[in-house]
Wavefront OBJ file of the C-alpha trace (Angstrom):
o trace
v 107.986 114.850 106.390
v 108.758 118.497 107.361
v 105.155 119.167 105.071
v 103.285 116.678 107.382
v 104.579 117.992 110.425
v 103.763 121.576 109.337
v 100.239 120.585 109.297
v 100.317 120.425 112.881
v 98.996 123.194 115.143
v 99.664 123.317 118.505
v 97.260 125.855 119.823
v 94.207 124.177 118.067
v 91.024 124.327 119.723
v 89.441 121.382 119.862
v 91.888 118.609 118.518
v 95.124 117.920 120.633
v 98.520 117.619 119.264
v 98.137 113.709 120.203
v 95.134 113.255 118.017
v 96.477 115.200 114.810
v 99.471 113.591 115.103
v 97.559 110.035 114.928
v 95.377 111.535 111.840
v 98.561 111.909 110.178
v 100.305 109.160 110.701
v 103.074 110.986 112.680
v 104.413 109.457 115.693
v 104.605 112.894 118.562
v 107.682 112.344 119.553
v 109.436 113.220 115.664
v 107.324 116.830 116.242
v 110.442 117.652 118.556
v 113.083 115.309 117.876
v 115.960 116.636 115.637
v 118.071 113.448 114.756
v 121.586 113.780 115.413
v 123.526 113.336 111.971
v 126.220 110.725 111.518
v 129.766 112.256 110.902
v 131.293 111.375 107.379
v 132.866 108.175 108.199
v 129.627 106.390 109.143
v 127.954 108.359 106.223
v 130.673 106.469 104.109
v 130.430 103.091 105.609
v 126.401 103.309 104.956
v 127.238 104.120 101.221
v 129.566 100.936 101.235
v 126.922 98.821 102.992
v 124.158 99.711 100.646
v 126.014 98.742 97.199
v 127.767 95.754 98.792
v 123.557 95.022 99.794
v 122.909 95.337 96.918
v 125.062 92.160 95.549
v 124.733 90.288 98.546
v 121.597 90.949 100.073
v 121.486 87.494 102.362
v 124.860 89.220 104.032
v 123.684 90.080 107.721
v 125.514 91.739 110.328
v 128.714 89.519 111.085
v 129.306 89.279 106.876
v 129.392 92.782 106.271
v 131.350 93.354 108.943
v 133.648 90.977 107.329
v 133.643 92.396 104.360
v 134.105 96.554 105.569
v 137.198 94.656 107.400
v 138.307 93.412 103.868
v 138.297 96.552 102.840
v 140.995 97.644 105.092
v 138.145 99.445 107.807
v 138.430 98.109 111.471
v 134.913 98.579 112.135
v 132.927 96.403 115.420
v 129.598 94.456 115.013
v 127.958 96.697 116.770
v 128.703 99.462 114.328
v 127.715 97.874 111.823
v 124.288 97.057 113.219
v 123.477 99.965 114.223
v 124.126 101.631 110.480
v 121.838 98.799 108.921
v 119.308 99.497 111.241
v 119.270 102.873 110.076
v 118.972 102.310 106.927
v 116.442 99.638 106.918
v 118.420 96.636 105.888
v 117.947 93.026 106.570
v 119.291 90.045 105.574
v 117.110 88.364 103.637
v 116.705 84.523 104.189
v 114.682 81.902 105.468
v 114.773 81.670 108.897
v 112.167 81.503 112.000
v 110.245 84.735 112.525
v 111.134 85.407 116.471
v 109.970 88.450 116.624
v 107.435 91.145 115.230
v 108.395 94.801 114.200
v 105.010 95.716 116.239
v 103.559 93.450 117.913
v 100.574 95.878 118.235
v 99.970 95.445 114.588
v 98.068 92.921 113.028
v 100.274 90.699 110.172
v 98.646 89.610 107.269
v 99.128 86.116 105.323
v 101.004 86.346 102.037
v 98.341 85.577 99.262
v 100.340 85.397 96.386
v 102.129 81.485 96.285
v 101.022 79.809 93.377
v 98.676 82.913 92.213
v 99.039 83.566 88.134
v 99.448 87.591 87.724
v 98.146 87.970 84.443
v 97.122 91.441 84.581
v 97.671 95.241 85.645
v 95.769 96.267 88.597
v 95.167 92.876 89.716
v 98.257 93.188 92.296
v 100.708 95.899 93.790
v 103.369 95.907 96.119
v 105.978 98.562 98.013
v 108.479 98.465 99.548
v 111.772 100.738 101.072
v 114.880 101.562 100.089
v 117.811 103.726 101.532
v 118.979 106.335 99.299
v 122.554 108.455 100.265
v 123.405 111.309 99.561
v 126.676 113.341 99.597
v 125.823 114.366 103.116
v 123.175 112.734 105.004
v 120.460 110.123 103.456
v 116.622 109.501 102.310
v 113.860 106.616 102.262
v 112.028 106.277 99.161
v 109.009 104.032 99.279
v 107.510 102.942 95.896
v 104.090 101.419 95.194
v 104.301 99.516 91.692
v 101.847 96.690 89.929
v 103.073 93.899 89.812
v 102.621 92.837 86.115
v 103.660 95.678 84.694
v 106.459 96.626 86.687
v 105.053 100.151 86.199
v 105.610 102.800 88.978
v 102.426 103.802 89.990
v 104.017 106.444 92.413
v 106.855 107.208 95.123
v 107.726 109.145 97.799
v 110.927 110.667 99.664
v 111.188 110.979 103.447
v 114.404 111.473 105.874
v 112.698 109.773 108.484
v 110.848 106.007 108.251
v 108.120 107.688 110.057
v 104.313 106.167 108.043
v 102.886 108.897 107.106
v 105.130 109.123 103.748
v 104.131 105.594 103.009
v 100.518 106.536 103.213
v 101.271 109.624 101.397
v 102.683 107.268 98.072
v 99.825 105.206 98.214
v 96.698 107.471 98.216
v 98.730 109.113 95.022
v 98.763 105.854 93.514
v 94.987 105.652 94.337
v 94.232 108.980 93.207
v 96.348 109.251 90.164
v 95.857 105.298 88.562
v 92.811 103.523 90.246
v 90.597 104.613 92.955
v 89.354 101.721 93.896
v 92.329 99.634 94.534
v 94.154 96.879 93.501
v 93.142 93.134 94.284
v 95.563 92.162 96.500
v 98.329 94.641 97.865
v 101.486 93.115 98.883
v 104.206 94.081 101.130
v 106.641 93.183 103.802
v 106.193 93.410 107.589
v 107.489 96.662 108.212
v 105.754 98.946 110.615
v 104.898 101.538 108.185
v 103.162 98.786 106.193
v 101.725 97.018 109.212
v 99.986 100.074 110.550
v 96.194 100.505 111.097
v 96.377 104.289 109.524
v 98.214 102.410 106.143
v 96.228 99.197 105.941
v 93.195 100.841 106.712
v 93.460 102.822 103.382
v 93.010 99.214 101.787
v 90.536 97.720 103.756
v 87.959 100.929 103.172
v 88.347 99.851 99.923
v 87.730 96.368 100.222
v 91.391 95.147 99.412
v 93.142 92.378 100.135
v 96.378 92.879 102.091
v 98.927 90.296 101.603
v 102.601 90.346 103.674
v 105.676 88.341 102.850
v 107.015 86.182 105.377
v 109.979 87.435 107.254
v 113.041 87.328 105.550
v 111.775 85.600 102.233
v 113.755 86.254 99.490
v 111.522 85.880 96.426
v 107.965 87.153 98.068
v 108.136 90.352 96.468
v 110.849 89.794 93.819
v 110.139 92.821 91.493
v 110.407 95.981 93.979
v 113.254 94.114 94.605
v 114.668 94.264 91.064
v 113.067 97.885 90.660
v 115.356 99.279 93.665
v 118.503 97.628 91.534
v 117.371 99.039 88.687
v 117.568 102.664 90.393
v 120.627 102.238 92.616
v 122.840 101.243 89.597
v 121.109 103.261 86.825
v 120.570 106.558 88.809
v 121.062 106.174 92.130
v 125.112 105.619 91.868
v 125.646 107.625 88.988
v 124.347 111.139 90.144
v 125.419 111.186 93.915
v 123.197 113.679 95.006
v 123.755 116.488 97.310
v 120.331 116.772 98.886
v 116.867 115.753 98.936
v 115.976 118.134 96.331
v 118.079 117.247 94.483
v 117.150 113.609 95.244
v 113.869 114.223 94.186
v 114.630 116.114 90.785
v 116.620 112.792 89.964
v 114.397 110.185 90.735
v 111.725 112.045 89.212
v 113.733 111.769 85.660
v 114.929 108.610 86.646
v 110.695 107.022 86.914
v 109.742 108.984 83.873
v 112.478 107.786 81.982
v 111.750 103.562 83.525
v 107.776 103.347 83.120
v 107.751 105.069 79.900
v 110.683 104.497 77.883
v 112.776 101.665 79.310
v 112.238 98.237 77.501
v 111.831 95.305 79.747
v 113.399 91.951 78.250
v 110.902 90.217 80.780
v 107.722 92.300 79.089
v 108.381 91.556 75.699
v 110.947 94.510 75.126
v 107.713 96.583 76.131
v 107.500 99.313 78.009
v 105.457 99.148 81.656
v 103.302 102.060 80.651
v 102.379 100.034 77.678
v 101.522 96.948 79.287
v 100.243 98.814 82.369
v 97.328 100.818 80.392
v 98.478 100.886 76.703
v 97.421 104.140 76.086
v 94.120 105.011 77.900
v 94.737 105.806 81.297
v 98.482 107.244 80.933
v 99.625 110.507 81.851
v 102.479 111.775 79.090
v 103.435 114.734 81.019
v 105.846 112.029 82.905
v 107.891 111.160 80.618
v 110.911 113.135 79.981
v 111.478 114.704 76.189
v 108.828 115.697 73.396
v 110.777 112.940 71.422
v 109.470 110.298 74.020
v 106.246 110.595 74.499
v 105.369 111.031 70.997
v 107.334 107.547 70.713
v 105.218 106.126 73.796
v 102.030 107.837 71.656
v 103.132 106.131 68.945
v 103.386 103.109 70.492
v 100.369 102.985 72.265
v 98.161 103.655 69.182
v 99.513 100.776 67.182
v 98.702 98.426 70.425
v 95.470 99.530 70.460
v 94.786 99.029 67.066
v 96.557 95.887 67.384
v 94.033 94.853 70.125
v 95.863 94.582 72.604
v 94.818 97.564 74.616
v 93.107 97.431 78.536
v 89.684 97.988 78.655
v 88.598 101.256 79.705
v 88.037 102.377 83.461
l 1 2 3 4 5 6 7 8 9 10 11 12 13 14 15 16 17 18 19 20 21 22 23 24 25 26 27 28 29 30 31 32 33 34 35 36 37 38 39 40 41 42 43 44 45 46 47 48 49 50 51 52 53 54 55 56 57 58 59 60 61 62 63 64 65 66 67 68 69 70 71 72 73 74 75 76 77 78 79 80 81 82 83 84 85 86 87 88 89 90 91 92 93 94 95 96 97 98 99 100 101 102 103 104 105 106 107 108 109 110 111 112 113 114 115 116 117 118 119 120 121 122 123 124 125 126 127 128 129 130 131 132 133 134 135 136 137 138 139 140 141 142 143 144 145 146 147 148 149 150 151 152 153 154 155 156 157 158 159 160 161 162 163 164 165 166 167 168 169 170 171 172 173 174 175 176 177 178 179 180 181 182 183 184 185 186 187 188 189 190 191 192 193 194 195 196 197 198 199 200 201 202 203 204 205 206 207 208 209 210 211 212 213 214 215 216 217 218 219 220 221 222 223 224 225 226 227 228 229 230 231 232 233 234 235 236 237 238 239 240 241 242 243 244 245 246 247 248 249 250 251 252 253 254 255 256 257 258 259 260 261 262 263 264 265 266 267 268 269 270 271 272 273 274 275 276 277 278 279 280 281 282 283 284 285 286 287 288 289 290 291 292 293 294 295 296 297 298 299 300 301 302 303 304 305 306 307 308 309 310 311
């Protein structure tokens, strides 16, 4: 975020502050807002909240309130809806959609009920997470294919401002497949609902699909992937700034796409079923030992036949 904003200038001639800011995603108002930080308590409660989410994520407001009070923590409602707020979290299930996040922005219908994903490429998703630190907190938004569970790329941010989400997904684009996915799926989050993110897809003639509010199984496998790197990384380092966040996570998706077996793929890796070879870039993963392994790996696929056809 502090990059984006850096990119402003003030004292340009002949585009305002308003107008770069909308270029870049970046709402004015963060170009002078410092965010006050929570005190450790409420940094401590947020950690609580977000593994207790993690087991329970259909517990809203009055249930985790419960539960902080099982712990021993007099803590209010009120409290404890402000903290989820902040750090994204929702219950999650079915009930009526009252409200919109925007209701400036236009929500797409989810396309993916009773669609067969056979294939990489055909469809992506994203999606949020909260990530705390020893003092203070990230986002990190992800945008991963769908039938390959592979991480096509990610982004940190200390704010939920757009512009990082937009950010993650032109380096997917870039890096994997200029031209876009099929369908791109996500929730109805601002960031995602945005004209400067869904733009990006409709240049390219995607298809944007959204999951219904509060749906539990609409977008099931960022969902699984955020487990996956709260328990396996996330919890285990406990990191002590955004750097350091960063350093970790990029291990941490170096170490999942290209040598973490999925039961669910066959015991295969999701750089092997994402591209099996031909479109993957080794200097991700992390040791010699690995990718010659993933090299390995990939040859006998292709030899095998079972390798993507080429771009």
């Amino acid at each position: 975020m502090e990059e984006i904003r850096r990119l402003i200038e003030p004292r340009h001639r002949r585009i305002s502050v308003a107008r770069q800011c909308e270029l870049l995603g970046l709402q004015r108002s963060s170009l002078y807002y410092e965010p006050a930080e929570e005190d450790a308590w409420n940094l401590q409660l947020m950690r609580w909240l977000d593994e207790q989410y993690l087991r329970t994520p259909f517990y809203g407001v009055a249930r985790m309130t419960v539960f902080l009070r099982g712990l021993g923590h007099w803590v209010n409602a009120k409290r404890v809806r402000r903290l989820m707020r902040l750090m994204g979290l929702e219950a999650i299930y079915p009930k009526p959609r009252l409200s919109l996040q925007n209701k400036a922005h236009l929500i797409y219908p989810y396309l993916l009920k009773g669609v067969t994903i056979s294939r990489p490429d055909q469809v992506w998703c994203t999606d949020i997470t909260y990530i705390p630190m020893r003092i203070g907190w990230a986002y990190l938004v992800a945008v991963m294919d769908w039938h390959s569970r592979f991480v096509l790329a990610w982004e940190l941010s200390t704010s939920l401002e757009t512009s990082f989400c937009i950010e993650a997904l032109r380096c997917a684009l870039s890096r994997w497949r200029p031209g876009g996915p099929e369908i791109f799926n996500s929730d109805q989050g601002s960031q995602f609902t945005s004209c400067t993110f869904t733009d990006v897809l409709l240049e390219l003639g995607v298809s944007i699909s959204m999951d219904g509010r509060g749906r539990a199984y609409d977008n099931i496998f960022i969902e699984r992937l955020w487990w996956s790197v709260k328990y396996e990384e996330v919890s285990l380092r406990g990191y002590d700034s955004v750097s350091e966040a960063r350093l970790g996570l990029t291990r941490y998706f170096g170490f999942y796409n290209y040598e973490r077996p999925h039961q669910a793929l066959d015991w295969k890796t999701p750089a092997e079923v994402y591209g099996a070879g031909w479109r993957i870039n080794v200097e991700g993963l992390t040791t010699p030992a690995a990718a010659a392994s993933f090299a390995l790996r990939a040859h006998d696929a292709a030899a095998a036949g079972a390798g993507a056809n080429p771009p």
